[in-house]
C-alpha positions as CSV (number, residue, x, y, z in Angstrom):
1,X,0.0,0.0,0.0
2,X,1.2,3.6,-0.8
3,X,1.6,6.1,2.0
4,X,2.4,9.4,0.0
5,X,3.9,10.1,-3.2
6,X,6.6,12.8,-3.3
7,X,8.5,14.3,-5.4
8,X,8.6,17.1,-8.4
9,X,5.4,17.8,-10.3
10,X,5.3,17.0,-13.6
11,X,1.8,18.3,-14.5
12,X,-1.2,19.6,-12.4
13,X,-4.3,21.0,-13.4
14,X,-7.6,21.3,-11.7
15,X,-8.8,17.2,-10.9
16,X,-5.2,15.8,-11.2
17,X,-1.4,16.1,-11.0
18,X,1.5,14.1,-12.1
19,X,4.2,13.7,-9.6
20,X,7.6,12.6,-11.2
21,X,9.2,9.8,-8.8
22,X,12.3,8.7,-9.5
23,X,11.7,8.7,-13.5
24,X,7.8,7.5,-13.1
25,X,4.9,9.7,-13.7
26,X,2.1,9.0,-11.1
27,X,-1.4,10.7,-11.9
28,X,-3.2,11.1,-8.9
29,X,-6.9,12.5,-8.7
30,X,-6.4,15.6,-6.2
31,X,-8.9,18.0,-4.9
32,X,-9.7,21.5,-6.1
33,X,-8.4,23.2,-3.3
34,X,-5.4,20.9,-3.1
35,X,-5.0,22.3,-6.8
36,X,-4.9,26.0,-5.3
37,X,-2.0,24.8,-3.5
38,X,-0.2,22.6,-5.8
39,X,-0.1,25.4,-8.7
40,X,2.3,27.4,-7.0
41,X,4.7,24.7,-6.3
42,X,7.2,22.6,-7.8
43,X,7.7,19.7,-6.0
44,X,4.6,18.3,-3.3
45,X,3.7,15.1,-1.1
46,X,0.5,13.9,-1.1
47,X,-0.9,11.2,1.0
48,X,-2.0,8.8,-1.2
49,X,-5.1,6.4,-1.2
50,X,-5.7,3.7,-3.5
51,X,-8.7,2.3,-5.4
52,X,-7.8,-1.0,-7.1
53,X,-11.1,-2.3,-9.3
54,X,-11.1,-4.6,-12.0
55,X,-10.8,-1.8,-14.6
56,X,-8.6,0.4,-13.0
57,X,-6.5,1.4,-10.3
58,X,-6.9,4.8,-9.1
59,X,-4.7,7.2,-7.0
60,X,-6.4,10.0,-4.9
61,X,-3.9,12.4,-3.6
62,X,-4.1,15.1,-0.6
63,X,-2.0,17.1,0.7
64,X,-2.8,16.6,4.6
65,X,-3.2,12.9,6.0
66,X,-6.6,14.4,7.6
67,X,-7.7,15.0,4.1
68,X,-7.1,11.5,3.5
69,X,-8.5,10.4,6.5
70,X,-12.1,12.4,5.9
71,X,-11.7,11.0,1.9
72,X,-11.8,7.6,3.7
73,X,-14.2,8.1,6.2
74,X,-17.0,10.0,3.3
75,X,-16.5,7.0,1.1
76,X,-17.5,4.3,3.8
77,X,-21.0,6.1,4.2
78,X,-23.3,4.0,1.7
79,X,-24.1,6.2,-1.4
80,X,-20.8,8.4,-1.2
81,X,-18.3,7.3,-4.3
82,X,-15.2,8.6,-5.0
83,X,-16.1,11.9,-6.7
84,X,-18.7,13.0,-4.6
85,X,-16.2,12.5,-1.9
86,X,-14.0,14.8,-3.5
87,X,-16.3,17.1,-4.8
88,X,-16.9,17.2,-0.9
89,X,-13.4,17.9,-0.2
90,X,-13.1,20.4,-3.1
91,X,-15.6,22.4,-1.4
92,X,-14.3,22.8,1.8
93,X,-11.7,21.8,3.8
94,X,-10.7,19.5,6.1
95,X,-11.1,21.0,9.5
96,X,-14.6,22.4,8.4
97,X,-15.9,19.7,7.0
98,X,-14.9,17.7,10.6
99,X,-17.1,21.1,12.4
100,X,-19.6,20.8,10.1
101,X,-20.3,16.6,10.7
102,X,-19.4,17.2,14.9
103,X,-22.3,20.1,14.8
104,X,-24.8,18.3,12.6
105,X,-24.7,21.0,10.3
106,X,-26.2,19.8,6.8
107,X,-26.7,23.1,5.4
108,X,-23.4,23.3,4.4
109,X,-22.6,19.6,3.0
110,X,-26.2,20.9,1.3
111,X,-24.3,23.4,-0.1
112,X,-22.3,21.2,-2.2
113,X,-23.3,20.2,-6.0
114,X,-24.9,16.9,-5.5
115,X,-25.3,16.5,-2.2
116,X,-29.0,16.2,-1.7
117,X,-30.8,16.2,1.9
118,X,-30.6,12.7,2.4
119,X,-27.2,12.2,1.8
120,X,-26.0,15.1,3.6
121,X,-27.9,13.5,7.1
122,X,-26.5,10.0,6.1
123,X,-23.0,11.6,5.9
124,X,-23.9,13.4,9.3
125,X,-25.3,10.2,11.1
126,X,-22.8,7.6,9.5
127,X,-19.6,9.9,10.9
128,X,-20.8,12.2,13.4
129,X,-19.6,9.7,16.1
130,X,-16.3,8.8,13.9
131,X,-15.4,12.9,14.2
132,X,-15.5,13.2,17.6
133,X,-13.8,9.9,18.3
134,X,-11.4,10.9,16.2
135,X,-8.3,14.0,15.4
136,X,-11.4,15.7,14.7
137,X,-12.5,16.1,17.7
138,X,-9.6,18.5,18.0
139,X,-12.1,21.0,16.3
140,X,-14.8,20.6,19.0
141,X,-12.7,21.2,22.1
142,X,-11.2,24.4,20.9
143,X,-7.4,23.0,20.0
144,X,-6.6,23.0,15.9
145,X,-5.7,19.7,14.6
146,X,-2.7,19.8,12.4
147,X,0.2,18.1,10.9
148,X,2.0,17.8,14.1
149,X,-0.8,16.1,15.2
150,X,-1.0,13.2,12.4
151,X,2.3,12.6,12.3
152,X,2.9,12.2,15.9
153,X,0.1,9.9,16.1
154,X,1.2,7.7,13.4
155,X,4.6,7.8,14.8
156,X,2.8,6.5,18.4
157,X,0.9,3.6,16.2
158,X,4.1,2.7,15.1
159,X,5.8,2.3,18.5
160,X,2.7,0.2,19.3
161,X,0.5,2.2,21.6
162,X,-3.1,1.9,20.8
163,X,-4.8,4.5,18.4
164,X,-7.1,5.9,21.8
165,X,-4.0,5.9,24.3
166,X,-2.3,8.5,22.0
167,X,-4.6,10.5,20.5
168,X,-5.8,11.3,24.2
169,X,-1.8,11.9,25.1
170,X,-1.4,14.1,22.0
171,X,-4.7,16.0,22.8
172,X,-3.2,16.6,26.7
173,X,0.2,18.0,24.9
174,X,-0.8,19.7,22.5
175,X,-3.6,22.2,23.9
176,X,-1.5,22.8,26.8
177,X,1.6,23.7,24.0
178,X,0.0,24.0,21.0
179,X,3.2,25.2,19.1
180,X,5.3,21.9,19.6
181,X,7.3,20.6,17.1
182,X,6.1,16.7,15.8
183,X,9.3,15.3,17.7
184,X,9.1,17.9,20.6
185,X,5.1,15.8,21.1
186,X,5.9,12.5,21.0
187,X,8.4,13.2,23.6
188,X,5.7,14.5,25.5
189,X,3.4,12.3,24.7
190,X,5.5,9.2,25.4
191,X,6.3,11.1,29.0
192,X,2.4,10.3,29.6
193,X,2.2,7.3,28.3
């Protein structure tokens, strides 16, 4: 399974860009406001998930793991594909989109081209509870989720504490020193732990 995909970009235009790695050419599907982003630069990592079907095998590319994380979580709700996900995530971003689930706040998923009523509360009642469980719930208790937050969790995964053990560590580190370093909050973290 790819992680991210880094490296210079080849081409990019609004729905995909080509990242050059090490003499191959990946196209990977990206969101519009990824796009925004991506235009200005030459060289980006995007975290990478991958849709293997019989016809194809697809590569969806964001430039936060909490993008990828909310791409993941909007395609497990029944009726939510792919591109409406992104659509979704081309609409808004990350940390409002988590607000706007955590709240119950359909009238802006509404908002979206597509997204009817009844999809909007499915999305609403399928991950409300996912949120909060998860980095998300950074958003509801006042304390901005961020990359220093991601990483350090994954980094905590990998040292084999459980997913709940350190994202309540990294909450208590981070909203008492929000401006920590990733390296400066596992060290932290692990003090708790």
């Amino acid at each position: 399974m790819i992680d991210y995909i880094s490296g210079p970009i080849a081409e990019v235009n609004p729905t995909a860009a080509v990242i050059d790695c090490s003499g191959i050419g990946y196209e990977i599907n990206i969101t519009l406001l990824d796009y925004a982003t991506l235009q200005k630069e030459n060289k980006a990592k995007l975290y990478i998930h991958e849709a293997i079907r019989d016809d194809a095998h697809l590569l969806y590319g964001f430039l936060t793991r909490r993008g990828r994380e909310l791409f993941r979580l909007l395609i497990s709700v029944s009726g939510v594909g792919a591109g409406t996900a992104r659509l979704i995530l081309s609409a808004m971003t990350p940390d409002d989109l988590a607000a706007a689930i955590s709240s119950g706040n359909d009238s802006v998923l509404k908002a979206v081209k597509g997204i009817g009523a009844k999809t909007a509360q499915r999305i609403i009642v399928d991950l409300r509870d996912k949120i909060k469980a998860d980095a998300g719930a950074l958003v509801t208790k006042g304390v901005a989720p961020s990359e220093v937050f991601d990483e350090a969790l994954g980094a905590l995964g990998v040292l084999g504490f459980t997913r709940q053990q350190s994202e309540k560590a990294l909450r208590k580190v981070l909203s008492a020193e929000p401006g920590l370093n990733v390296e400066q909050a596992i060290r932290r973290a692990l003090s708790i732990l």
